[in-house]
C-alpha positions in Angstrom: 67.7 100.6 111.1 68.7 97.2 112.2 71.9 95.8 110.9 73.4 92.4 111.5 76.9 92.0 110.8 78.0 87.9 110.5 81.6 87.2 111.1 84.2 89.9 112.9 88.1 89.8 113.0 89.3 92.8 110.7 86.1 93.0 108.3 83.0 93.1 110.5 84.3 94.9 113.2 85.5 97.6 110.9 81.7 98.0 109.7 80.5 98.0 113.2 82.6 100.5 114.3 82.6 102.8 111.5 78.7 102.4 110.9 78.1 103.2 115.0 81.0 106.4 114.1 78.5 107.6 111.5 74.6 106.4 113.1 75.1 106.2 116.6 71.5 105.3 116.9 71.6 102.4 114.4 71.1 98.9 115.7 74.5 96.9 114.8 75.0 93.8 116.1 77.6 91.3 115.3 76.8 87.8 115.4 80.6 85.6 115.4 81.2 81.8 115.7 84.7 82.2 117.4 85.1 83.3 121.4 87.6 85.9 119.9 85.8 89.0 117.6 89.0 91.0 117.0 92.2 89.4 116.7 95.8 89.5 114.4 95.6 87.1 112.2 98.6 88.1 110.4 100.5 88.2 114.2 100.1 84.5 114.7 102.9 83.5 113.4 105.7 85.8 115.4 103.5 84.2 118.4 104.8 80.8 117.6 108.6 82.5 117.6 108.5 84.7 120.6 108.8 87.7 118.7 105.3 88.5 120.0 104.6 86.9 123.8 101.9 87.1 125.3 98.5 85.7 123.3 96.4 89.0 124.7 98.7 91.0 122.4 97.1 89.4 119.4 94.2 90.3 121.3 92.6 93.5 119.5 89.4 93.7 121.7 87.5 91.7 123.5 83.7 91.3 123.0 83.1 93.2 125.9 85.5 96.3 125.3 84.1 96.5 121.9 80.9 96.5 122.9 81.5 99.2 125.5 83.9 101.1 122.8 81.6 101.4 120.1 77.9 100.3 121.1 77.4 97.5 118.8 75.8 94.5 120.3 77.9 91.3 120.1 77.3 87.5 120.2 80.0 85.1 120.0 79.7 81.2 120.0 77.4 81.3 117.8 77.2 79.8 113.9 75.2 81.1 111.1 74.0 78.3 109.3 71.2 79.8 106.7 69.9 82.8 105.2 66.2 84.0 104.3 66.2 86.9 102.2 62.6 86.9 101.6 62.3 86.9 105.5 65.5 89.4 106.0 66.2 86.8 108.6 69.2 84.6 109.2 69.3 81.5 111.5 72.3 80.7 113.9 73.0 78.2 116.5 74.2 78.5 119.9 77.5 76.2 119.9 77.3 75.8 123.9 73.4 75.1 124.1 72.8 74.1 120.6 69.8 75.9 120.7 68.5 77.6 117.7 67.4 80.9 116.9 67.2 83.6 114.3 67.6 87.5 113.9 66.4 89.9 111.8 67.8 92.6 109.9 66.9 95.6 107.4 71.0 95.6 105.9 73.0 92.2 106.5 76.7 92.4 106.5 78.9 89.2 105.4 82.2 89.1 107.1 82.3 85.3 107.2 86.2 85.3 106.4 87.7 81.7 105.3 89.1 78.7 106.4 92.1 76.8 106.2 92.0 74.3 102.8 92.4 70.8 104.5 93.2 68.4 102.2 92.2 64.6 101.9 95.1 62.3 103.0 95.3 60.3 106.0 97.0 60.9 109.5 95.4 64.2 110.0 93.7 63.4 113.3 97.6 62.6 114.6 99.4 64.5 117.2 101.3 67.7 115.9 99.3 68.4 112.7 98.4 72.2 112.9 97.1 74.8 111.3 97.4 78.7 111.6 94.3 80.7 111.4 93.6 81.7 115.4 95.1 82.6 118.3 94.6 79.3 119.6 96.0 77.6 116.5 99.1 79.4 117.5 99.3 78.8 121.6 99.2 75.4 120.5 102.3 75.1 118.1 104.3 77.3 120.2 103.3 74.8 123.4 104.4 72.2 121.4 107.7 73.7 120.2 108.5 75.3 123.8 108.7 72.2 125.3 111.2 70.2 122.7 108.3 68.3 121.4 109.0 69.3 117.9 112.6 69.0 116.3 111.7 68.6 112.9 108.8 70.0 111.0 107.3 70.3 107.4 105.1 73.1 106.3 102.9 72.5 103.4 102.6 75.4 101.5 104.8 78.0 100.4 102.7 81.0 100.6 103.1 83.9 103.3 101.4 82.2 106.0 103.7 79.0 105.3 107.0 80.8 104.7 106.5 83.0 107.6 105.6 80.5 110.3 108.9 78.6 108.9 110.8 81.5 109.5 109.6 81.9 112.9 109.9 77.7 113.3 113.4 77.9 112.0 114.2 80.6 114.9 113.6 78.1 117.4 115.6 75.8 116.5 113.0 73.9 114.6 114.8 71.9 111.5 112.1 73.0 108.6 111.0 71.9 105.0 108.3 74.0 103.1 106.9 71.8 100.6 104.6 72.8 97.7 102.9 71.3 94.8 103.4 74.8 92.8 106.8 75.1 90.8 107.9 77.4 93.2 107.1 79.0 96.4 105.3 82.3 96.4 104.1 81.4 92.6 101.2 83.1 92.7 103.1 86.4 94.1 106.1 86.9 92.2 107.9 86.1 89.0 109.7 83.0 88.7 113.5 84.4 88.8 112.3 86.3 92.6 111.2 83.0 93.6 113.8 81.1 92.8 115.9 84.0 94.5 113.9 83.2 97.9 114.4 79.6 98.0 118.1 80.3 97.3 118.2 82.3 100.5 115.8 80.1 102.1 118.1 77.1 101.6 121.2 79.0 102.8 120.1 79.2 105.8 118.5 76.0 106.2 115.0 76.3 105.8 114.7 74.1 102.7 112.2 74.8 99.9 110.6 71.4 98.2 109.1 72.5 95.3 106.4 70.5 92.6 105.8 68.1 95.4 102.5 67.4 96.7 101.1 66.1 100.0 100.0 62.7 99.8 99.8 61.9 104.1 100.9 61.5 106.9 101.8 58.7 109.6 102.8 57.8 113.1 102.1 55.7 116.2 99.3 58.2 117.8 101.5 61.6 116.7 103.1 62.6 113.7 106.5 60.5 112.5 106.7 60.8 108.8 105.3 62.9 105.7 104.4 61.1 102.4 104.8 62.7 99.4 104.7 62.8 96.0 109.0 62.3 95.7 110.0 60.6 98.8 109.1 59.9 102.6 109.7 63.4 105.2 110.9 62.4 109.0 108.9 64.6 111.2 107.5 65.9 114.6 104.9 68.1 113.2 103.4 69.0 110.1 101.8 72.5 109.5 98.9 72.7 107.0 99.2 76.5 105.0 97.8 75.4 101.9 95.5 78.5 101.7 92.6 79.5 102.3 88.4 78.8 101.4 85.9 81.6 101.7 83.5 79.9 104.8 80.2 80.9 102.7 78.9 77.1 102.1 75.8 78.0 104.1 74.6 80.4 101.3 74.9 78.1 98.6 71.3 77.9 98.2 71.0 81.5 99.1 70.5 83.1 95.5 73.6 85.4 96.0 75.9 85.0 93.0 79.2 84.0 94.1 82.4 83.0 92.3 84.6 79.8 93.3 82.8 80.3 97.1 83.0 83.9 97.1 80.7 86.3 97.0 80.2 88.9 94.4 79.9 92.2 95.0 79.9 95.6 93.2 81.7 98.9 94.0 79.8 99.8 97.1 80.8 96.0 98.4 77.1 95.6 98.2 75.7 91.9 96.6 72.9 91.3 94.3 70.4 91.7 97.0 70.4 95.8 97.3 70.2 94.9 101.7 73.0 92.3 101.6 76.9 93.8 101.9 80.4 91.2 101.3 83.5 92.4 103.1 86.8 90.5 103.5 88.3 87.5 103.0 84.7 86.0 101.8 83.7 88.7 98.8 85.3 89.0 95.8 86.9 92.5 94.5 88.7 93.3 90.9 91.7 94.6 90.5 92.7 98.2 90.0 94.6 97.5 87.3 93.2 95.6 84.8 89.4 95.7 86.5 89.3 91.5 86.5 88.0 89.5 89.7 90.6 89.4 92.1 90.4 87.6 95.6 92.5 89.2 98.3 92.4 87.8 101.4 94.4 90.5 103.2 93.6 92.2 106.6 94.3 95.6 104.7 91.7 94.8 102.0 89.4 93.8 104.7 89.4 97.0 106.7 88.9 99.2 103.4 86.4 97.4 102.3 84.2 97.4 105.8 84.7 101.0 106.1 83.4 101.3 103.0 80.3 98.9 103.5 79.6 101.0 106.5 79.8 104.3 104.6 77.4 103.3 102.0 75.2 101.5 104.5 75.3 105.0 106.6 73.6 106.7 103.4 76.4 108.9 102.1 77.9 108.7 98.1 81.2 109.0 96.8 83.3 106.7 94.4 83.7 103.1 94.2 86.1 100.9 95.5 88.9 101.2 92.9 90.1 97.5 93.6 93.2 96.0 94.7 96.5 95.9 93.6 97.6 92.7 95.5 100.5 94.5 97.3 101.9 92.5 100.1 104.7 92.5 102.3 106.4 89.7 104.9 109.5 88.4 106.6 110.5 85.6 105.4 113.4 83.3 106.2 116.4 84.9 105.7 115.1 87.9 103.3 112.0 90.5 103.6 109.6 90.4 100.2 107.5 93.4 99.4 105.4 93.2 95.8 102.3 95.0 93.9 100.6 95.4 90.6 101.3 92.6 88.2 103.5 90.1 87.7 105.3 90.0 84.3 103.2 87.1 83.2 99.8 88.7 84.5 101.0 92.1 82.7 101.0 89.8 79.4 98.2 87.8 80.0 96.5 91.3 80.3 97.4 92.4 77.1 100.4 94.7 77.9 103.6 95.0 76.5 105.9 94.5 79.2 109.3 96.0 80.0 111.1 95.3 83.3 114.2 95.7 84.9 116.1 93.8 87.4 118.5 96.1 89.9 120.3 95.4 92.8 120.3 99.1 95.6 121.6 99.6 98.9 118.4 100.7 101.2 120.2 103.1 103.0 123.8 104.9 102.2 126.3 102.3 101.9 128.7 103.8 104.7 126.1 103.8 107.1 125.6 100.6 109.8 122.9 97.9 109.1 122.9 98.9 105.1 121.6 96.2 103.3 121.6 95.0 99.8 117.8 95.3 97.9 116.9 93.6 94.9 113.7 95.3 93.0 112.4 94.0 89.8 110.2 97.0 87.9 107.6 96.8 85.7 106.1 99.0 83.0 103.5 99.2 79.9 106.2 99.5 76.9 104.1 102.4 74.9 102.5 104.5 78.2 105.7 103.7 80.5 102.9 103.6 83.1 104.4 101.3 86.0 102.3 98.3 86.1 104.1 96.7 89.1 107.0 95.9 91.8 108.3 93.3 93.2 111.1 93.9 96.0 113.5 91.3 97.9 115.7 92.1 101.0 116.1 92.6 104.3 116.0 96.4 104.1 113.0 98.8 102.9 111.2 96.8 100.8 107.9 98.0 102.1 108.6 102.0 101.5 109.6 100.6 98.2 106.4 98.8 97.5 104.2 101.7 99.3 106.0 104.3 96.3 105.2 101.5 93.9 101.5 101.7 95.3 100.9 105.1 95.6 102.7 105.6 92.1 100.4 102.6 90.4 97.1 104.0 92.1 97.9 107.5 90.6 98.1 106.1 87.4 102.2 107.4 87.1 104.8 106.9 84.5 108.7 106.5 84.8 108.6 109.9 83.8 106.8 111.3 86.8 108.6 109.4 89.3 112.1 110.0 87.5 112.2 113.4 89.7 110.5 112.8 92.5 111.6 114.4 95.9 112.6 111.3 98.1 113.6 111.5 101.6 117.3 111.3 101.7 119.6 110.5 105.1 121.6 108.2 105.6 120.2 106.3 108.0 116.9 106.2 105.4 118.1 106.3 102.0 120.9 106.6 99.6 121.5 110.6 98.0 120.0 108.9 95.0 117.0 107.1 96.6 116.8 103.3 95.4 113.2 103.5 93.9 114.6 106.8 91.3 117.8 104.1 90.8 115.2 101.5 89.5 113.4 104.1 87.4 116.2 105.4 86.1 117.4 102.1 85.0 113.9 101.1 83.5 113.9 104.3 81.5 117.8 104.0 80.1 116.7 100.3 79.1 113.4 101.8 77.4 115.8 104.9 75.6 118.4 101.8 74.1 120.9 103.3 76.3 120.9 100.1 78.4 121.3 96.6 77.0 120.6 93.8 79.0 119.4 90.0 79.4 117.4 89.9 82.2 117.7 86.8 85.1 114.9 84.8 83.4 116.5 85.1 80.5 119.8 84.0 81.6 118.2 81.0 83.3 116.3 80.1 80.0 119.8 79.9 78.4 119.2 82.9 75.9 122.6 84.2 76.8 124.2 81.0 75.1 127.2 82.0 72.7 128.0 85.3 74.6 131.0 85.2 76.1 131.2 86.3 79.9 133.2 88.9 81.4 133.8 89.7 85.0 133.5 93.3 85.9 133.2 92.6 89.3 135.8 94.9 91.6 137.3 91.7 92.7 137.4 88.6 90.7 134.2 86.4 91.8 133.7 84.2 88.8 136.1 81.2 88.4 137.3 80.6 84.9 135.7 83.6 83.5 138.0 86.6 82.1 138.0 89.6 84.4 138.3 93.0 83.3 139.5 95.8 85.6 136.9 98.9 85.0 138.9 101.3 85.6 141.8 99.9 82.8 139.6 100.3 80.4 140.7 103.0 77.4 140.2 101.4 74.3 139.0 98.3 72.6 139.7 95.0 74.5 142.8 92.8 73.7 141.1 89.9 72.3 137.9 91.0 72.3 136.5 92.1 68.2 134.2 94.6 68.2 131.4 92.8 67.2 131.7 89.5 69.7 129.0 89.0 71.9 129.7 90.0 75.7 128.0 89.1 78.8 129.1 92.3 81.1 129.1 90.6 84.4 129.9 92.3 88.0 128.7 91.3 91.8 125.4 93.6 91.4 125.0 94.9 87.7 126.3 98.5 88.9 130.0 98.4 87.2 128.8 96.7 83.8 126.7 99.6 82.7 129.6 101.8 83.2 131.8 99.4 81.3 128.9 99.0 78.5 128.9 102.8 77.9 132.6 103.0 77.5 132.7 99.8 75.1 130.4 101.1 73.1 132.0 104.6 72.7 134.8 102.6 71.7 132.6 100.9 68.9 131.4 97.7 70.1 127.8 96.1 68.8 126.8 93.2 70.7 127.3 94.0 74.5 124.6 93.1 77.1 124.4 93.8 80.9 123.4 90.6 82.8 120.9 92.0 85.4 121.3 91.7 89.3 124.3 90.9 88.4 125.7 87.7 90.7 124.2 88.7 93.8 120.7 87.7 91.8 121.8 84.9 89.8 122.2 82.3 92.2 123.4 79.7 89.3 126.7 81.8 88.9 127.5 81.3 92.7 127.9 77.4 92.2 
């Protein structure tokens, strides 16, 4: 059996080596346009900032060592450009000799990947405009930015690749802006109050989020001077394009294989609608575990699962479907760490679930312990099944155990229930005696059980806590001209205070106001509410 793999990187190396694992004798052979088959992708951008130095590190294997390490055959320089399924054949050119030639194959793989979306404005042919999607992409920005060229840049795009490589600028001593056309950075990841709450941070410490401004070009004497957009003119050295990505399948637009917005569709088995032709990574399109609707996820972690899988199935052996993805993610961004899966609260809706969430503010590791760090997790559950639908996680301690629980939890099909008493690790260099994810879930359930009354952050910010009046529970005064109450003084009804006025419980994290809601409510008052995340989360309260 001959099969020809098209494209490498995370997807069709993962075939080739797994396949070879489980045929030896099969003929693979991986056909790639780029010099480099196996490379991190998601590395590139702690390249640029030193955290990674030397370029061979990004460097997974060679065409040589892969070849000698798993006994697939591979070309490199060479493009793809049209497919014959009648034939089984698939024609490619050379890109040194520009000859032409094609190859045969019994099972054809498609690990194509995409490419950076570049978008039509002038000055992209100047000096300093960059993308990210190679190694070499990277040697060249951190040239650039190693010897003083660049001062002042401005990424377009606030998605991982664009907030990361900002983060990683900013360490350099760069002077960043991150503008994007979406209301917010990271809006097709999070909620709207976690993204605000990352451009909060980002803007602290200097990186500064444009948002609902678009790109409309670029200008200089031979090299990059100025950015026009949509609001007003951007001074600049360099300008880094991160406006996402576009499955590289245009050659198989004539091909017959159903495809979706460029990608390729494919069932469980990651197989097309031609029985002999597999999709893997960035350039097929999966569904989500959850709900079971299309979902693209261009991530090296779906790509490896899925070519294993391809490979499996290719190899001959059964066994169940690719369940989907849960678009879980996790990166470093400027100034705070961002972990998130399942759905968002307005995907959970759109879905058709009834959606309860909580917003709680957890040390990652005991409190006493050095390096402890403040965590902000935003839960969410199906109202009637308490089934947890999804996580999203914001700090710069744990957030990826906290979205691997969320994960593993979500997969299983859990409820708050079963995770309520679940036997964390506890140290505290680790974790906190009461481990931050049960905090969460315990919070989720009390709010579910009526015991805990709250108005969550995107409430707050939509105004719906307007004729409450606001007290501070904080252990030290932190909001100006707002009554503070001392927790601890607390043994009857408040002087001033009638039973049934409406109270904003306010405190640093949202920790102390549920103890003070218990005890005002014990002493008989009606209309209390907690404001979630407290100030730490509600940026507006820290003006």
């Amino acid at each position: 059996m001959k099969v020809l793999i098209v494209g490498g990187v995370a997807a069709g190396t993962k075939v080739a080596a797994k396949l070879k694992r489980e045929q030896p004798d099969a003929q693979v052979m991986i056909l790639n346009k780029g010099a480099d088959i196996s490379y991190a992708g998601c590395g590139l951008p702690y390249y640029v900032g030193h955290v990674i130095e030397e370029r061979g590190e990004l460097v997974v294997n060679t065409p040589a060592a892969f070849s000698a390490l798993t006994g697939a055959q591979v070309r490199v320089g060479v493009e793809v450009t049209s497919l014959d399924r009648s034939a089984k054949t698939v024609t490619a050119q050379d890109l040194s000799s520009g000859e032409s030639f094609t190859e045969s194959y019994d099972k054809l793989v498609l690990a194509v990947g995409a490419h950076p979306f570049v978008p039509q404005c002038e000055g992209l042919d100047l000096e300093n405009v960059f993308f990210l999607r190679t190694p070499d992409d990277a040697v060249s920005l951190r040239e650039k930015v190693d010897s003083g060229a660049i001062k002042r840049a401005v990424v377009v795009g606030g998605g991982l690749i664009g907030l990361e490589a900002a983060e990683n600028l900013a360490a350099q001593g760069v002077k960043v802006s991150v503008i994007d056309f979406a209301p917010h950075v990271l809006s097709e990841l999070l909620d709207p109050e976690c993204c605000a709450y990352v451009e909060h941070v980002m803007a602290n410490l200097g990186v500064m989020p444009f948002t609902g401004v678009a790109l409309e070009g670029i200008t200089g004497n031979g090299k990059v001077e100025k950015v026009l957009t949509s609001r007003r003119p951007m001074k600049a050295d360099a300008v880094l394009l991160a406006m996402g990505f576009r499955p590289s399948t245009e050659f198989l637009a004539d091909s017959g294989l159903e495809m979706f917005k460029g990608t390729l569709l494919v069932d469980g088995d990651m197989r097309t609608n031609d029985p002999d032709i597999y999709a893997v990574g960035d350039c097929a399109m999966v569904t989500n575990r959850i709900t079971g609707q299309r979902q693209w996820s261009a991530m090296g972690s779906t790509a490896n699962i899925s070519g294993r899988l391809a490979a499996i199935r290719i190899a001959g052996e059964t066994g169940p479907a690719y369940p989907g993805v849960l678009g879980t993610g996790v990166a470093k961004l400027p100034g705070v760490s961002m972990g998130r899966t399942g759905l968002t609260e307005a995907a959970a809706k759109k879905a058709g679930y009834e959606v309860e969430t909580i917003v709680v503010a957890v040390d990652d590791k005991a409190h006493y312990y050095p390096g402890s760090e403040k965590m902000m997790m935003k839960l969410l559950c199906d109202k009637a099944t308490h089934k947890l639908l999804g996580l999203q996680a914001l700090g710069n301690g744990a957030v990826d155990k906290m979205t691997d629980i969320a994960v593993t939890a979500i997969s299983m099909g859990a409820t708050l229930e079963d995770l309520q008493c679940c036997d964390f690790a506890y140290a505290p260099p680790f974790s906190t005696a009461i481990h931050p994810f049960a905090v969460a879930v315990n919070a989720l359930l009390n709010k579910l059980s009526g015991k805990l009354e709250t108005i969550t952050p995107a409430q707050y910010a939509a105004g719906e806590a307007e004729g409450y009046t606001m007290l501070d529970v904080s252990i030290q005064p932190a909001l100006k001209g707002v009554p503070y109450i001392q927790l601890n003084q607390v043994n009857g009804p408040l002087e001033g205070h009638p039973l049934d006025e409406k109270l904003l419980l306010v405190c640093s994290t949202g920790k102390r106001t549920y103890l003070l809601q218990n005890r005002l409510k014990h002493f008989g008052y009606t209309n209390t509410r907690i404001l979630e995340g407290g100030v730490l989360f509600n940026p507006q309260l820290q003006e």
